[in-house]
Structure formats: C-alpha cells, structure tokens
C-alpha positions in Angstrom: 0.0 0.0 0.0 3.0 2.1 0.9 4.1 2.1 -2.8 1.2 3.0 -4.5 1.3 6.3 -2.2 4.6 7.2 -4.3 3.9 7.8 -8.1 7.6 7.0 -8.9 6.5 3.3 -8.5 2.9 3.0 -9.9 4.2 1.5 -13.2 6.4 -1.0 -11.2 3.4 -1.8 -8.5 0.8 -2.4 -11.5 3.0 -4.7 -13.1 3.8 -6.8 -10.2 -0.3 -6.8 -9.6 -0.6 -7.9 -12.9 1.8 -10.7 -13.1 0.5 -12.3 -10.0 -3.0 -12.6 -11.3 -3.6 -16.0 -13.4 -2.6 -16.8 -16.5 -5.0 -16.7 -19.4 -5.5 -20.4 -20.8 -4.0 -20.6 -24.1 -6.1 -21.2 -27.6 -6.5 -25.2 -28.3 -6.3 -25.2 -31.7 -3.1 -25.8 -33.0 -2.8 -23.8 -36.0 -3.7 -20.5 -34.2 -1.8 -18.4 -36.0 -2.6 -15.1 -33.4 0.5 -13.4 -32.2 1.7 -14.1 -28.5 2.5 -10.6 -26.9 5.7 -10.0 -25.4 4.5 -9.7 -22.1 2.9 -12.4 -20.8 0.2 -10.6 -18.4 -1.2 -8.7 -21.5 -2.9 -12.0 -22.9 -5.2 -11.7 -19.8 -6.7 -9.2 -21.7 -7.7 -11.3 -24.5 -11.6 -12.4 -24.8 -12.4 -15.9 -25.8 -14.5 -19.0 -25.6 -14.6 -22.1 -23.9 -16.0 -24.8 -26.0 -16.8 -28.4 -24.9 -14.5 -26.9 -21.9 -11.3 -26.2 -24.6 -10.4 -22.7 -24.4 -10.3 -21.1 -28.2 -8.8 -17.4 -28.1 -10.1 -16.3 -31.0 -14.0 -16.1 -33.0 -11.8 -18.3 -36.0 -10.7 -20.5 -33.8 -13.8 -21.4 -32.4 -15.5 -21.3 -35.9 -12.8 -24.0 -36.9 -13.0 -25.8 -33.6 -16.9 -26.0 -34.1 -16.5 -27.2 -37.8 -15.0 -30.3 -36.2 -17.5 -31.0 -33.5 -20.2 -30.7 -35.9 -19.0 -32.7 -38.0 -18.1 -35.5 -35.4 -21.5 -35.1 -34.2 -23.7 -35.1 -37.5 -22.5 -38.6 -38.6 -22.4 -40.4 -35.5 -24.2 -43.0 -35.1 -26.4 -43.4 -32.1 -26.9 -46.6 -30.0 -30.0 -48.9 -30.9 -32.4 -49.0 -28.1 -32.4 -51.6 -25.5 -34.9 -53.9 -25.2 -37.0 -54.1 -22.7 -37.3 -56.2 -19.9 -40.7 -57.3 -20.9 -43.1 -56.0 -23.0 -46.2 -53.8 -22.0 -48.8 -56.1 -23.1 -47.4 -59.2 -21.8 -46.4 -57.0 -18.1 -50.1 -56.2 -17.9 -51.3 -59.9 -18.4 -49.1 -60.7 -15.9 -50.6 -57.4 -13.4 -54.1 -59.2 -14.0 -54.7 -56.1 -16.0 -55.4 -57.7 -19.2 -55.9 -60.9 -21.0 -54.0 -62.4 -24.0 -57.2 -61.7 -26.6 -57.3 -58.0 -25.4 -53.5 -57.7 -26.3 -54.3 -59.9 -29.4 -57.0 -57.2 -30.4 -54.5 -53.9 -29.1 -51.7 -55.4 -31.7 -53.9 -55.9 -34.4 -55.4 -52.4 -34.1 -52.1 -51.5 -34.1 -51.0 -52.9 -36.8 -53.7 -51.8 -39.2 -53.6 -48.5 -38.6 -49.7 -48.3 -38.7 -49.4 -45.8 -36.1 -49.4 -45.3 -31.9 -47.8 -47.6 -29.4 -49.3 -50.2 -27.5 -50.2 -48.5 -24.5 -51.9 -46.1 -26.5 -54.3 -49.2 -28.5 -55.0 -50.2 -25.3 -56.7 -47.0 -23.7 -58.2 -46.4 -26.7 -60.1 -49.3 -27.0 -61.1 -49.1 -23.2 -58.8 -52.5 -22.2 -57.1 -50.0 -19.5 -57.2 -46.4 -18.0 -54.3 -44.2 -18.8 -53.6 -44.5 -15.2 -52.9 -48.0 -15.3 -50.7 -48.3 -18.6 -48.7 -45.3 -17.0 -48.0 -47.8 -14.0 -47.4 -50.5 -16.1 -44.6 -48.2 -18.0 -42.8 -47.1 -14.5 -42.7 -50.9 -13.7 -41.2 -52.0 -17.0 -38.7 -49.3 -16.8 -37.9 -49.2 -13.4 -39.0 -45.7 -12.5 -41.4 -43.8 -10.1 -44.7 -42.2 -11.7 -45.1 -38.2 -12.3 -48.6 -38.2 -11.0 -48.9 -34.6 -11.2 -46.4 -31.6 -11.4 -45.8 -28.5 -13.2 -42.8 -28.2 -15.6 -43.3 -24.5 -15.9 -42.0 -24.3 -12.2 -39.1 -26.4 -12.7 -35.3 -25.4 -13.6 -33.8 -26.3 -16.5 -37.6 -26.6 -18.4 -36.9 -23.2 -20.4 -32.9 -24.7 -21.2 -34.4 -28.1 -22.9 -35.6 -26.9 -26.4 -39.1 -27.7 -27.1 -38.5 -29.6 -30.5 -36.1 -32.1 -28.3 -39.1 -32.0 -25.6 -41.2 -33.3 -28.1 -39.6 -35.2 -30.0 -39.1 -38.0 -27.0 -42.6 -36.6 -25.1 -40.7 -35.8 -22.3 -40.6 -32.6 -19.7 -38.8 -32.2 -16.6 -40.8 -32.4 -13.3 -38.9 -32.1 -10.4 -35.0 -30.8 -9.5 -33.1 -31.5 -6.7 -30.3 -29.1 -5.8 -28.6 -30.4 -2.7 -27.2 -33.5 -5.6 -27.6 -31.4 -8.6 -30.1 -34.0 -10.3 -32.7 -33.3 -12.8 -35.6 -35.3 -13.1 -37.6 -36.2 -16.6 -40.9 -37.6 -17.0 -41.0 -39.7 -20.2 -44.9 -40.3 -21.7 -43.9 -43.1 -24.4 -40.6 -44.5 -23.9 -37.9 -44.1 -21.5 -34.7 -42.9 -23.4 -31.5 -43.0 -21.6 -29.5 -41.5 -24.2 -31.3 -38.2 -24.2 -30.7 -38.4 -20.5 -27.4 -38.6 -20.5 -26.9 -36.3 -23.7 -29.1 -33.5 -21.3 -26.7 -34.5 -18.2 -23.2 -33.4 -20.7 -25.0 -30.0 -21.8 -26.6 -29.1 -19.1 -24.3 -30.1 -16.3 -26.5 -31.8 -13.4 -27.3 -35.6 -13.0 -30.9 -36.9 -15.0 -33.1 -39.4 -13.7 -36.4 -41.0 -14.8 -39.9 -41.0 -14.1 -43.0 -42.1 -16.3 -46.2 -39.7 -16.8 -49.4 -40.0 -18.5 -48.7 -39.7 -22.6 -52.4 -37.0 -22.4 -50.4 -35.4 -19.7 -47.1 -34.9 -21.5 -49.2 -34.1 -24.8 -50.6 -31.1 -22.8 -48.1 -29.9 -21.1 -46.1 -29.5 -24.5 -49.0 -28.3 -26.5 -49.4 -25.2 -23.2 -45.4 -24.4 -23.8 -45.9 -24.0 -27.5 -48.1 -21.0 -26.9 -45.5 -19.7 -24.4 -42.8 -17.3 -26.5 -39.5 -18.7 -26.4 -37.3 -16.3 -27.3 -33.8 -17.9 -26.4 -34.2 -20.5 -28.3 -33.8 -21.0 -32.3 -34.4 -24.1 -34.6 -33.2 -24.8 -38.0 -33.8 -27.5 -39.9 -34.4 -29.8 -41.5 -31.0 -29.2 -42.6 -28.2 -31.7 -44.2 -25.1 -28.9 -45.1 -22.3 -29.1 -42.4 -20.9 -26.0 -43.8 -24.3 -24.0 -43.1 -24.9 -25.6 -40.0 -20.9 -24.0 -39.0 -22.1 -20.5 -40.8 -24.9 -20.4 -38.4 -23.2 -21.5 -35.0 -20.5 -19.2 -36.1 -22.9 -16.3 -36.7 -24.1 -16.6 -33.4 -21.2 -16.9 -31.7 -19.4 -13.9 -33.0 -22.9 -11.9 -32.1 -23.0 -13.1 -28.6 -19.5 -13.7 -27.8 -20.5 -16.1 -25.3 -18.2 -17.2 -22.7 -19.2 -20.7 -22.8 -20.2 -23.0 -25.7 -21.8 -26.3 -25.4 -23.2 -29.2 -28.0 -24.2 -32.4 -27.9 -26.2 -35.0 -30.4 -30.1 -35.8 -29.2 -31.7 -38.5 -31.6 -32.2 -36.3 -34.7 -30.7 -32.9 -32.9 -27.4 -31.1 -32.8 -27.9 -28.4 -29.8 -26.0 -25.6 -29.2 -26.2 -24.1 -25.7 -24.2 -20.7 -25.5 -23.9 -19.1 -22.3 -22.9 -15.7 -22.7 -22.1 -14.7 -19.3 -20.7 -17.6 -16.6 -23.2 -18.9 -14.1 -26.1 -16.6 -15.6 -29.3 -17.9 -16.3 -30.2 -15.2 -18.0 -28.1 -14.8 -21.0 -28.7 -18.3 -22.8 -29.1 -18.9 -25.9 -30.2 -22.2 -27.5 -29.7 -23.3 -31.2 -31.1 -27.1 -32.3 -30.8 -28.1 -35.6 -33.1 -30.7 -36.8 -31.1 -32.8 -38.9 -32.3 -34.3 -42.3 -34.2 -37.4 -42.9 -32.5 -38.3 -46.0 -29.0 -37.5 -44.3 -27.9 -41.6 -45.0 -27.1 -41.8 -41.2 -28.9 -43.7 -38.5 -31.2 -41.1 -36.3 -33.0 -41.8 -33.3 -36.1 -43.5 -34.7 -39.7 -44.6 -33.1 -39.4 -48.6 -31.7 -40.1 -51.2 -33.6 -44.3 -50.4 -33.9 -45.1 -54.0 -32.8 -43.4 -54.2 -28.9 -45.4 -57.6 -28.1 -44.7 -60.5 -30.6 -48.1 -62.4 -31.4 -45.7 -65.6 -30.8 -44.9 -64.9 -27.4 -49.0 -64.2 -26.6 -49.7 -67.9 -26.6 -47.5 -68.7 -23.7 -50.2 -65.9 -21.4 -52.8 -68.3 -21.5 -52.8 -69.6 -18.3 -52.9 -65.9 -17.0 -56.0 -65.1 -18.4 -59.0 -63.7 -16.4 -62.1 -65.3 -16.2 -64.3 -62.4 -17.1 -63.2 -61.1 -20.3 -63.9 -57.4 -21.0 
C-alpha cells in the first residue's frame, strides 16, 4: 500500500499486480496463428470462448473448432435402443390387468392403422385407463410415476428446447439441488440417451420418471403457446458448412463465454452461455437434422413391442371375465 502512495512506483506496483493474477488459458487449436504478446500478463486481456470446456482465443478458432465437433456429431451413429425387460402387453397380463385376446385385439389395431404404441391401443379401446398403462410403464422401466407436477416451475424446463421435448414426449418435473439432479418424466418411452446427452450440456445428473402420454401431450401443447425467445431451430437441414455458418454467426454476435453441443436422436444443440453462471443470458440453437442424411437417427421402436408368438405362452394368466 505504501508504494502505490509514491507515483515513482505505480508502473512497477501495476506490473507486479498484474503478473501475479492467473494466466490466461491458451487457444487449443493448433494452428492459431494469433501473435503471443511479449509480455505475458497482457494475454489476460484477451476475450475468448470455452467450448466443450477447450479454451479457443479467438472467433476463428472457435468457428474452426466447431467445424469439427459438428461434423463429429452429424454422422455419429447413435446406439439402438435396448430392449425391454418385458413388454407392456405381456407385463399387464401378468398385473391381472389384461388378458391375451385384449393384447391380441391392441396389436392388431395397431398394426392396421400403422401408427401409436401399444399402450396407447390399449386406452383407446377401453382395455385399461391411462392411469394404469402409466403404471405399467414405471414398472417396465424401473421408474417412479409423475402423477402430477408442473414443468413451468421447474429449472432447467426453459434450457431443454421444445423440438427435443417433443420429439421423446418428455418434460422435466422435479429438481433436486442439494445432488444437482434433474428429473424427466417420459410419456412413451424411457430414453436413456437423451438423459445422459441433457446431463453433458446441461451439467447436473438426470433421472427417470413415467407420466401420463395426455399429460405430457398437454403440457407440451401449453409451452408452444409460451414465446420462447432464447431459443432458435433450424432444420431440417443436411449442409455441415451452413450448420458451422450459423453457429459461427451466433457466436461472434453473442460472444459467449461458454459454448456447449451435444447429439439428441435427430438434434445437434448448441447451448451458449454468454455470461458464466447466468441464467439469464442463454441462448439455445437445435438443428433438426435431415431425414434423407444416410445416417442412422433416433427413430420410433419397432411399432409391434409384443410379438403375437410370445401371446400364446399368457394363457394360463387369463381372467375369467373377459372385458
């Protein structure tokens, strides 16, 4: 303190300050070509980006950087669903819920009209309340049920963009912040690699739950009437290099100070936080890639989740009054 009192040393004083304050990360890429000052503590000064956690000093760095990890991303392949344990028809035999001719007539509903899962058949032709094929569900997957909640009043709803929401009729329902973990209520199908591709972007631990498919469908229809302005979709779109013009676009307009991406099924999404640990100031970007892209997407199970073969072993299951 003495030495800042006497201007002789101020140069000398701000120096030393500045050379004791951390070093700023240097640029990933290896052909940066920006030029290294010739003192060290001025490259404090310099903005840049952290993307996938990789520091990238410059908006052409991280244009280049994001070139790559689109690229990666776009023709990756994702993993094939599991199977599950058991199916939903045969589960519900099994509850005393149904009998093998009522899953017999759900399938071949099913089947003609080439659309709908099997739960779905099932309400609709009065076999089983929505209530009870939701139970069903969090026993086959192993997860509680959502039996009411409101995703409006839950973190992390307005971060998930809606066209990833509904593309796997899912919402978020409850968040726990003492362990960080974010809980998901699936209506269809439980799909742990959304789970985990929302866990890498969004930083937090996922988990599971089950809610009624009307429920989810109305939730999601109430959102769409909500504006959303952070968020921006593209698609359906096939061109890496106008996928990289975009995200580089909107990097060099936000300068954000984070930069995160991940693939979800059909989606690339770009999370950009332009300020650290802000809310606020996100901004997400999901591009819906195209059909005809060649490469294996997230699809819809196999429409036929109960073989007709494995029906006949049910028999000695089945109720005595028939519905």
């Amino acid at each position: 303190m003495h030495l800042l009192l006497k201007p002789g040393t101020w140069p000398k004083a701000w120096i030393k300050l500045q050379q004791q304050k951390p070093a700023a990360p240097v640029c990933a890429l290896a052909v940066c070509s920006r030029p290294q000052s010739f003192w060290p503590w001025m490259r404090r000064r310099q903005n840049g980006t952290f993307l996938q956690d990789v520091f990238y000093c410059r908006p052409q760095c991280l244009e280049t950087a994001l070139i790559g990890q689109l690229s990666r991303l776009r023709i990756l392949s994702p993993s094939p669903q599991p199977p599950n344990r058991i199916p939903l028809g045969l589960l519900m035999v099994a509850r005393g819920k149904l009998t093998y001719v009522e899953v017999r007539a759900a399938l071949e509903a099913q089947r003609r009209a080439r659309y709908g899962k099997i739960g779905e058949w099932i309400e609709k032709l009065g076999f089983a309340t929505e209530q009870e094929v939701t139970s069903a569900l969090a026993v086959q997957w192993g997860c509680p049920v959502a039996a009411s909640f409101e995703p409006t009043s839950t973190p992390f709803v307005g971060d998930i963009p809606l066209p990833i929401l509904d593309a796997f009729q899912m919402l978020p329902f409850n968040y726990v912040a003492s362990s960080n973990t974010l809980y998901l209520a699936f209506g269809e199908r439980v799909d742990h690699a959304a789970l985990f591709a929302i866990e890498k972007i969004l930083g937090c631990r996922t988990q599971p739950g089950v809610a009624g498919r009307k429920i989810i469908a109305r939730q999601l229809e109430a959102m769409r009437q909500l504006p959303r302005p952070s968020e921006v979709e593209f698609g359906p779109i096939k061109d890496l290099a106008e996928m990289a013009h975009i995200a580089a676009s909107y990097t060099s307009r936000l300068v954000p100070h984070k930069v995160r991406l991940v693939r979800v099924g059909a989606f690339i999404w770009l999370r950009l936080d332009a300020r650290a640990n802000s809310l606020s100031d996100v901004t997400n970007l999901v591009f819906r890639l195209s059909a005809d892209d060649g490469r294996a997407v997230y699809g819809a199970p196999p429409f036929r989740d109960l073989d007709l073969a494995a029906i006949t072993t049910v028999a000695p299951w089945q109720r005595s009054d028939p519905r």
